[in-house]
Each structure stands twice: as structure tokens, then as C-alpha cells.
C-alpha positions in Angstrom: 27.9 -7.9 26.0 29.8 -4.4 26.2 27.9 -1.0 27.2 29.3 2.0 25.9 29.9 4.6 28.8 28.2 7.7 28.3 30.4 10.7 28.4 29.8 14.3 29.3 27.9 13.5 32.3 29.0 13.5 35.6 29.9 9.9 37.3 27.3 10.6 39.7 24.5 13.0 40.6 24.2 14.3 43.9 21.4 16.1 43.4 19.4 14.2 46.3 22.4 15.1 48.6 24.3 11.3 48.0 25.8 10.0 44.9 23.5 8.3 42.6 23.2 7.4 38.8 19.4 8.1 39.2 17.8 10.8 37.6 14.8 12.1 38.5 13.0 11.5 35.6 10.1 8.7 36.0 10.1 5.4 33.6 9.6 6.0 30.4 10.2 9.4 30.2 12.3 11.3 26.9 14.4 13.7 28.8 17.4 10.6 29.5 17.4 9.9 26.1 17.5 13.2 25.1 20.3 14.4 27.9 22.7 11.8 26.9 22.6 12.6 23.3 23.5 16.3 23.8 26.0 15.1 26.5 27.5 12.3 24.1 27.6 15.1 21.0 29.1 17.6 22.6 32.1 15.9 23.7 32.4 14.0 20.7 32.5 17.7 18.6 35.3 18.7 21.0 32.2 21.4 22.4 32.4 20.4 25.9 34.7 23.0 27.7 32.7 26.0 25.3 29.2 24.9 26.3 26.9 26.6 28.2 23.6 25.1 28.7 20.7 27.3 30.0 18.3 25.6 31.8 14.7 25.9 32.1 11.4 25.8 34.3 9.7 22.5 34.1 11.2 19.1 34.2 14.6 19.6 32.9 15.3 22.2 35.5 18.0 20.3 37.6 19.6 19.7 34.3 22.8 21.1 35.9 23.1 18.4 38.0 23.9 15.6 34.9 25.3 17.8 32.3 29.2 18.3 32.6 29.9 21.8 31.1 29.0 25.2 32.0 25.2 25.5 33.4 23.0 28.7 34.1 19.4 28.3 35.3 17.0 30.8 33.9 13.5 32.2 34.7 10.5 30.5 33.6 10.5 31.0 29.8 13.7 32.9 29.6 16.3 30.8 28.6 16.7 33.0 24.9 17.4 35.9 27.0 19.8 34.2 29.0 21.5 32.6 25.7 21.8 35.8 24.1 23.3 37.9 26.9 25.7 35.1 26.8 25.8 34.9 23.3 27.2 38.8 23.6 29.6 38.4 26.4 31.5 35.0 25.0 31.7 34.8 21.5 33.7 31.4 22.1 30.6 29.8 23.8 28.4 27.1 22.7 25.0 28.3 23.8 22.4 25.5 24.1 18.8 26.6 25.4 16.8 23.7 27.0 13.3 23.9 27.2 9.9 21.8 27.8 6.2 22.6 25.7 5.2 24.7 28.7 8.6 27.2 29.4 8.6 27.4 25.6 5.2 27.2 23.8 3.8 29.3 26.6 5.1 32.1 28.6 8.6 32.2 26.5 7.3 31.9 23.1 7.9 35.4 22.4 11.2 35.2 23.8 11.7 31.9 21.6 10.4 34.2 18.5 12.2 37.1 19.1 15.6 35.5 19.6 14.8 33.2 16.3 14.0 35.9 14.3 17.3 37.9 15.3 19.3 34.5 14.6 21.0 34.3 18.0 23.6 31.8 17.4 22.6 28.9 20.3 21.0 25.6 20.0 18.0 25.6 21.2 16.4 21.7 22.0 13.0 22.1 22.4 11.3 18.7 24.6 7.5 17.9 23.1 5.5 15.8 25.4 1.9 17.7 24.8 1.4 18.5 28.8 2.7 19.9 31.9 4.7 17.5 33.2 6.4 18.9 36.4 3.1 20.9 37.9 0.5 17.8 36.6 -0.2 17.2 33.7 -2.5 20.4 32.6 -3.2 21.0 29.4 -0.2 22.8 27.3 0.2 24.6 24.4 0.9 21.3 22.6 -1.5 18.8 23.8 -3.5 17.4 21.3 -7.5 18.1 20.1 -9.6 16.2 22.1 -6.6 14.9 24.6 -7.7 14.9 28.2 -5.6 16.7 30.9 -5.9 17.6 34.6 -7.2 21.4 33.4 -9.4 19.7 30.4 -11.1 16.6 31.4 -13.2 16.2 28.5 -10.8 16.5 26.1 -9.0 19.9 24.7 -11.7 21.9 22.4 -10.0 24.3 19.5 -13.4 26.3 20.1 -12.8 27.3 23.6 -8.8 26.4 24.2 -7.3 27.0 20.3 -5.3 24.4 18.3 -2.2 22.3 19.2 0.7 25.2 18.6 3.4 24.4 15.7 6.6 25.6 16.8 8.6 24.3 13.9 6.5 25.5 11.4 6.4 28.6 13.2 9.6 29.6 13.2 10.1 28.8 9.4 8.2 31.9 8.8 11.4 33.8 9.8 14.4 34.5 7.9 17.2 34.2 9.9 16.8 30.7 11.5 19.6 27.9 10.0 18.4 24.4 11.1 14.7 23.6 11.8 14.3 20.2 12.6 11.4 18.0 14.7 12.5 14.3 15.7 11.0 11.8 17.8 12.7 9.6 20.4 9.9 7.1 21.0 11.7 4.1 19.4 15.5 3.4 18.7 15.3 4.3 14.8 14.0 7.2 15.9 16.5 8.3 19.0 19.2 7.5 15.7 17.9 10.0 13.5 17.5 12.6 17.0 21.3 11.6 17.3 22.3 13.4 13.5 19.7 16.7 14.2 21.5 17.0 17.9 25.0 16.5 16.3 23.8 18.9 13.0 22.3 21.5 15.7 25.8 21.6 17.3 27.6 22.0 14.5 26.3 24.9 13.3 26.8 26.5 16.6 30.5 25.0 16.2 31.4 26.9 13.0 29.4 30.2 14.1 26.4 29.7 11.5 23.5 30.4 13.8 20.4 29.6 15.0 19.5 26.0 15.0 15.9 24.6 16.6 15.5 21.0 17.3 12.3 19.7 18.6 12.0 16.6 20.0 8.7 14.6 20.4 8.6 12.6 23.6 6.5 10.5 26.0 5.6 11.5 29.3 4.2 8.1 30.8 2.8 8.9 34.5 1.3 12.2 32.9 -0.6 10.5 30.1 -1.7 8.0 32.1 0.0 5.2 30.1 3.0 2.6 30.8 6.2 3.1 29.0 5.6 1.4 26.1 2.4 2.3 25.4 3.4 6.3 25.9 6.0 5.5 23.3 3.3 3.8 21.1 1.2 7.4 21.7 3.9 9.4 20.4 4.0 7.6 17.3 0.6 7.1 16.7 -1.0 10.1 17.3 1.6 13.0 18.2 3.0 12.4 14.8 0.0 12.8 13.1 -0.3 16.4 14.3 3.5 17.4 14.4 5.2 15.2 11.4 8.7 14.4 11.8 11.3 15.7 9.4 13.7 18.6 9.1 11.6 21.6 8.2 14.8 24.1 7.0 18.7 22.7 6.7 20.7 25.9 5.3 24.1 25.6 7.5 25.9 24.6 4.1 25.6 28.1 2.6 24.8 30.2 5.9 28.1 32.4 6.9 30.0 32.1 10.2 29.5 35.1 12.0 33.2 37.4 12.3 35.2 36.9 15.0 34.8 40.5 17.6 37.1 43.2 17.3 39.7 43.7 19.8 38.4 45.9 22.6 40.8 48.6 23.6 43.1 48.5 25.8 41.8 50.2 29.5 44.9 52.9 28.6 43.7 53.9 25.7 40.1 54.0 26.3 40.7 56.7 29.0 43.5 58.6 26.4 40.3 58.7 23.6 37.5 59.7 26.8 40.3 62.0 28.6 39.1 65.4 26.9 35.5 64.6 28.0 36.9 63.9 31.5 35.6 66.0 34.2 37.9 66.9 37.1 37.7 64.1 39.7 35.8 65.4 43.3 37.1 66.5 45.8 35.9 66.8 49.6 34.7 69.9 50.7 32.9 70.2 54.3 32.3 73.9 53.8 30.0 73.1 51.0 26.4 73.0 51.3 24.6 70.0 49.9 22.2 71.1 47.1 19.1 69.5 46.6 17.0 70.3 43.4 13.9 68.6 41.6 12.7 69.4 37.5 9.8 69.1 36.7 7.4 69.0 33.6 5.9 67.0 30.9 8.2 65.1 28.1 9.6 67.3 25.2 10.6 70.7 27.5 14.6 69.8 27.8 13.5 68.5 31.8 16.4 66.2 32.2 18.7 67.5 30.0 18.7 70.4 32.6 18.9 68.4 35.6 21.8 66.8 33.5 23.5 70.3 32.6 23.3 71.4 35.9 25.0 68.2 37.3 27.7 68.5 34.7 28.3 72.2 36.2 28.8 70.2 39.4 31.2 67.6 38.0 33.7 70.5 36.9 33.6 71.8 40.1 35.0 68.8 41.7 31.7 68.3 43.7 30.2 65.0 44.5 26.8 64.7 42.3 23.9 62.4 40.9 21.2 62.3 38.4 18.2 60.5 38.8 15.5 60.8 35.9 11.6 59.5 36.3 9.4 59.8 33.5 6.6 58.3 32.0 6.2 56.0 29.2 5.5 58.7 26.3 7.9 60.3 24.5 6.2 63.5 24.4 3.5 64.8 26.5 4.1 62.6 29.6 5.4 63.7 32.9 9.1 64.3 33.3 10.9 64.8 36.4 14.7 64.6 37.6 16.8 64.8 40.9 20.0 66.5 41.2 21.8 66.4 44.5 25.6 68.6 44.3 27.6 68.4 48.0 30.9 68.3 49.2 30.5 65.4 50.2 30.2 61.4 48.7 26.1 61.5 48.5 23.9 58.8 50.0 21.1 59.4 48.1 20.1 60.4 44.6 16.7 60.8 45.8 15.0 64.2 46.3 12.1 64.2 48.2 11.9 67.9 49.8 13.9 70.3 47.2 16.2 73.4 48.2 14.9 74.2 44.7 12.2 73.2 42.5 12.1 73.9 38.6 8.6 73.5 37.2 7.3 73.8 33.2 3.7 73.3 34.1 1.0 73.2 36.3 0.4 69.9 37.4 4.4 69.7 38.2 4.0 72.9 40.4 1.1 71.5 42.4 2.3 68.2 42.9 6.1 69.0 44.1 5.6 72.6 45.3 4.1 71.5 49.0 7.6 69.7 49.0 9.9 72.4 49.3 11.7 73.0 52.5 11.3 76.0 54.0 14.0 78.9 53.0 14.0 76.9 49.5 13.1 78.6 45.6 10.5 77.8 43.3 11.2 78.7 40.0 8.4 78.4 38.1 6.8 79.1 34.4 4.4 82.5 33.9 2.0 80.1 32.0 1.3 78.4 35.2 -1.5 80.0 37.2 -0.8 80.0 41.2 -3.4 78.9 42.4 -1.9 77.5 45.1 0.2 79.1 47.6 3.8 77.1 48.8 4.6 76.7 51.9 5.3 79.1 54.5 9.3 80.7 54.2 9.5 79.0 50.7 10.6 81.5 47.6 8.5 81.6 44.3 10.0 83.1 41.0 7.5 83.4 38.1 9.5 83.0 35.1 8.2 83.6 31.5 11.0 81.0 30.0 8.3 79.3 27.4 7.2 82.9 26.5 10.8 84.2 26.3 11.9 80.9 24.0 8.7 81.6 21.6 9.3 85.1 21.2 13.1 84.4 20.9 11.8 82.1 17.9 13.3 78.8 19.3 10.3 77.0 21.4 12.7 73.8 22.0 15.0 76.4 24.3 12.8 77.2 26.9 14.9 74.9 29.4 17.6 77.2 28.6 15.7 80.0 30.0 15.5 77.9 33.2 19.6 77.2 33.5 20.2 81.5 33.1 17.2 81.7 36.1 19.2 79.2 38.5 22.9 81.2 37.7 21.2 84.3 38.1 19.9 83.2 41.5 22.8 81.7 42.7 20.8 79.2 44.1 22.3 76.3 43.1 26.2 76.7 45.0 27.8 76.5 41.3 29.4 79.1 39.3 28.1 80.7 36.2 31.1 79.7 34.0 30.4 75.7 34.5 26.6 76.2 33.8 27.4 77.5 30.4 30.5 75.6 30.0 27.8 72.5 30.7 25.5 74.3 28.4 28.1 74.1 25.7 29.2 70.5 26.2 25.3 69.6 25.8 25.2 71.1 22.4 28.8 69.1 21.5 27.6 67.0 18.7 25.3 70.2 17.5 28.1 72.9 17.7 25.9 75.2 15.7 23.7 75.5 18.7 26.0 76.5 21.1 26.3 80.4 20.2 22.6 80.6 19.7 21.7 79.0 23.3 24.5 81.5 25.2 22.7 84.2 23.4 19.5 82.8 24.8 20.8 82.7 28.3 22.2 86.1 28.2 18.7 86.9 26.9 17.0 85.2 30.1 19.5 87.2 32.2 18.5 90.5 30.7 15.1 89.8 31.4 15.6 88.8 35.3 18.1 91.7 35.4 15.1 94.2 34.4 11.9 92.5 36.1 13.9 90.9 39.4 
């Protein structure tokens, strides 16, 4: 008697520490089965040096150590995420995502949803066994009515717990998914016909067609409670019943192979298309203060686009500079805030906790940042914000009507504006007029209509501060 030698596996796992041809799976258990026949089809397809196999949380987690391709591991549930980040970085790959009932049926079944209905093109081989096999054997999102687990001991109740979930039939709501296939490997006809849905799977991720789900029903003896034979006899008695065997969707004969990517630029001409939006490079200047300054406000007042415009006035003055934006989740409405730091220097922080200068749109900005200030610093705030509240001791406060300027002006959206012509008026920020409208100007590049209106705003501001300053 001859035994075929199963290829694309290592010759030994050393996963214990010594070489072995044990796996860690106990008796009876599907995951062998179902290793060696995405090990054997692989290498048979000619996948073996293009495969990348993501592995999961749960039982097939030291996967890696049997497997002879590429391997990642991935957080519990996040093996799509992890395929299609590969997916975009290697268009060559073969992108296989491994998962049990548990790190797919449960916390990564909106991961599993999401990446089917976009039609990520991986393989993803999806292990049934209706429990938690590595933490117990609780109850899973697959187990069975009336099965008994570690976390329900009378049995599972649809009343209180819900009904065994359906992947397959799931996913065949969705319209991008190629191959949708469930197959059992509780018996050797069976593990056959697993064989031809493993090999189809790979296929399609061979010739570039897609998204192809196999799911594979298989027993999990010491969890169930049963021997080997009679967890087999489980899976075809009653597993089947609930999830019937079968391919559920086959359309890899008339699904299209994605294109191939376009050629990324060279890193020479990238820089000759981005050279005229090049700022100078910086330059080292111990003579130059560093600058600290905080905006403030709520979402929708142009916040960080001035923190950005006055760090772009930075940039073409060869100073060192950062950005750092936090803001809530609205888009309007929501507190808005960034950090702008300008020196002469390479900056160690982007982080402004006490301000040279502070920018505020509204109240609740002002009397949350203003205490904050160092002493000799500006505050620069809005005339619709009552000061009720005095800053601190040495600290300079600028009422600026810049909302009341921009409505009168007729253009609301510009009050930010206002705030860029207070700062060059000031002089407190170190930079030089020219670059904050020159910044001005680049912010209004893809709207070049804008750009006369919003100088003639800023010389309006500078009027103002002119005749009231």
C-alpha cells in the first residue's frame, strides 16, 4: 500500500519548539482535513508562491505553523480587513481568509459582510463546527436549536439566544459574491466533493474573478462530547438538516477578471507633476521664535482650514511646522480645534497645550482654552462671544467682529478669513503678510473664483482693525 505525500506543508511543525508531524488539533477534529486540502490545491494550481493566507482567532490560529506560503495572523474577526489591505497592495496575491463559526459568525460578521458585498477578490474558507472550540465549547452563532453547550446547558432557545445563523444564505443576498458553496468533511465522499469547492474557490481567485465563500461543516469531538465517529455521524445527521449541503451561487464562468493596475509613476516624475505645489524645503533658523497657536470653534467656521493656511504661510518661509486637527464626530455643529506650531527649528511636538496665541469662534472655545494662554500671549476672539471671563494675568485679548464682518460682507462661510487678516495685522504669528495670502490663495486653488473675493475680504478685515485698533 502507497500513501500519497501531502504537499504544501512543511515536513515538520515546530510549533511546540521540536519537530513534529502533530498538529494540535484533537481526534476527530475537521481542521486536518480541511488544511491539507487547501495545502494540496494550492500547489497543484501552481498558487503556492502567490498565497497569502490570513489567519484567525480560534482554533486555526497557529495555522502558520503547517501552511507553506505566505502567512499573516489577524485580530479576532478581522481576517477581511486584513485580505483586503492585501488585496490592494499585491494585486498578484492569492488571498485566502481562514476562519472558525465564532471569529466569523460573531464578532467579524460585519467584516465578513462588508468585504462580500464589495467582492474583495480572496477565498475565504469558513470552518462550521456549531461551538467555540478553542475557549470551551460555549454556545456559537451556529450551534444548533436545542444543542447543549458550556454557556447553554439546557439546550440553545431561539426565544432567548435567536436561531442558528446562515452564512451561506446570507451572503447570497449580495450581488457581488462569485462562488457560494457549503460542504461537509464528515465522511470521505464528502471531503471529495470539499476537494472540487476548495480547488473551484481557488480558481476564481487564480483568474482574478472574485469573491468566493466556502463553508465547511465539521465535527468538533471533545467539544460535543462525542468520539470521532460518532461527531462525524452528528454532522451528518443533524448539522445538515439545518445547514444543507450544496453550492448555493457558482457564477465564475461569466464573472470578469478584474484589470491588471496601472503602472504607478515613476518617483521622478511624481515630484516633476507635485513640483509647482512644492513648498520651499526648511531651513534652520536659531533666531526664530517658536510659535505656538490653538483654533478654536465649532464644525462649519473654516477652523482648520485656518490653522492649515497659516501653516502653509510657514511652509514658504522655509520654517519647520505642524498641523494637528481634533474635532468631534459631526460635521457641522461639533467642536473643532487645531494646533499649529512654526519654529526655526525641527519641532518635537505638534501638541499645543499653552498657546502664544489663541483663535476662538465661540464661547465655549474661549472658556475652555483661554485660562491656557501663557502669559505675554493674544487672544483673538469673536465680538459675539460675551467675556465673561477674564484671561489670565499679562495675556492680550482682541475682540474681533469677523462673523459680523463676513455677514455684512454677504459671505457668512468667510468669517475664518477675517481671522487670517487679524493674525497679519498683529504680527503675532512671526510670518509675513505675503505668505498668509499667498496661503490664502493656494486654499482657494481648485475654486479660483474665490480667490479675489477672499483678498478683498481680508483687506476688508484690515480696514476695520486699522480704524477700531
Amino acid at each position: 500500500m502507497t500513501q500519497k505525500k501531502t504537499v504544501g506543508m512543511y515536513e515538520s511543525f515546530t510549533r511546540s519548539g521540536r519537530p513534529s508531524r502533530a498538529t494540535h488539533y484533537c481526534a476527530g477534529c475537521g481542521h486536518g482535513i480541511i488544511h491539507k486540502l487547501i495545502a494540496e490545491a494550492m500547489v497543484e494550481l501552481g498558487l503556492q508562491d502567490r498565497t497569502i493566507i490570513v489567519n484567525p482567532i480560534g482554533c486555526g490560529v497557529f495555522g502558520y505553523y503547517y501552511w507553506d506560503c505566505g502567512n499573516v495572523g489577524a485580530a479576532h474577526g478581522r481576517a477581511p480587513a486584513i485580505g483586503t489591505a492585501i488585496n490592494r497592495m499585491r494585486r498578484d496575491a492569492v488571498v485566502i481568509s481562514y476562519q472558525g463559526d465564532g471569529d466569523l459568525g460573531a464578532i467579524g460578521f460585519n467584516n465578513t459582510f462588508q468585504a462580500a458585498s464589495r467582492g474583495e477578490h480572496m477565498a475565504v474558507f469558513f470552518v462550521n463546527n456549531a461551538i467555540y472550540g478553542m475557549t470551551g465549547g460555549q454556545m456559537a452563532p451556529t450551534t444548533l436549536e436545542g444543542m447543549k453547550t458550556t454557556t447553554s446547558p439546557f439546550g440553545r432557545d431561539p426565544l432567548t439566544a435567536g436561531y442558528p445563523l446562515h452564512v451561506c444564505e446570507v451572503l447570497n443576498q449580495l450581488k457581488a459574491p462569485v462562488y457560494i458553496e457549503r460542504v461537509s468533511v464528515a465522511d470521505t465522499k464528502r471531503i471529495m466533493q470539499a476537494r472540487r469547492a476548495v480547488h473551484r474557490a481557488l480558481e476564481i481567485q487564480r483568474d482574478g474573478k472574485g469573491y468566493a465563500f466556502v463553508e465547511f461543516i465539521s465535527p468538533c469531538p471533545t467539544n460535543m462530547g462525542l468520539d470521532s465517529v460518532k461527531a462525524a455521524l452528528f454532522c451528518m445527521a443533524e448539522m445538515e438538516k439545518e445547514y444543507p449541503l450544496g453550492c448555493v451561487r457558482d457564477r465564475s464562468a461569466t464573472a470578469l477578471a478584474r484589470a491588471p493596475h496601472a503602472p504607478a509613476p515613476s518617483v521622478e516624475a511624481f515630484f516633476q507633476q507635485s513640483e509647482q505645489h512644492q513648498a520651499p524645503a526648511e531651513e534652520v533658523d536659531a533666531s526664530f521664535k517658536e510659535q505656538r497657536l490653538k483654533f478654536t470653534g465649532y464644525g462649519g467656521q473654516g477652523i482648520l482650514s485656518l490653522g492649515i493656511c497659516v501653516a502653509e504661510a510657514a511652509r514658504l518661509e522655509k520654517r519647520f511646522t505642524t498641523w494637528f486637527p481634533s474635532y468631534g464626530p459631526e460635521q457641522r455643529g461639533g467642536s473643532a480645534a487645531c494646533s499649529v506650531v512654526i519654529s526655526g527649528r525641527p519641532v518635537g511636538s505638534p501638541a499645543v497645550d499653552h498657546p502664544d496665541v489663541l483663535v476662538c469662534m465661540n464661547q465655549p472655545s474661549y472658556e475652555r482654552f483661554a485660562h491656557d494662554v501663557r502669559p505675554g500671549g493674544t487672544v483673538i476672539v469673536d465680538a459675539t462671544v460675551p467675556l465673561m471671563e477674564k484671561a489670565p494675568e499679562g495675556v492680550r485679548v482682541i475682540s474681533m467682529p469677523a462673523i459680523d464682518l463676513s455677514l455684512k460682507l454677504g459671505v457668512p462661510q468667510a468669517a475664518n478669513t477675517m481671522m487670517l487678516a487679524a493674525l497679519a495685522q498683529l504680527e503675532v504669528t512671526g510670518l509675513k503678510r505675503e505668505h498668509l495670502l499667498e496661503a490664502l490663495d493656494a486654499s482657494f486653488r481648485k475654486k479660483p473664483a474665490l480667490i479675489e473675493k477672499n483678498r478683498l475680504l481680508f483687506n476688508e478685515a484690515v480696514a476695520w482693525m486699522e480704524k477700531n485698533l
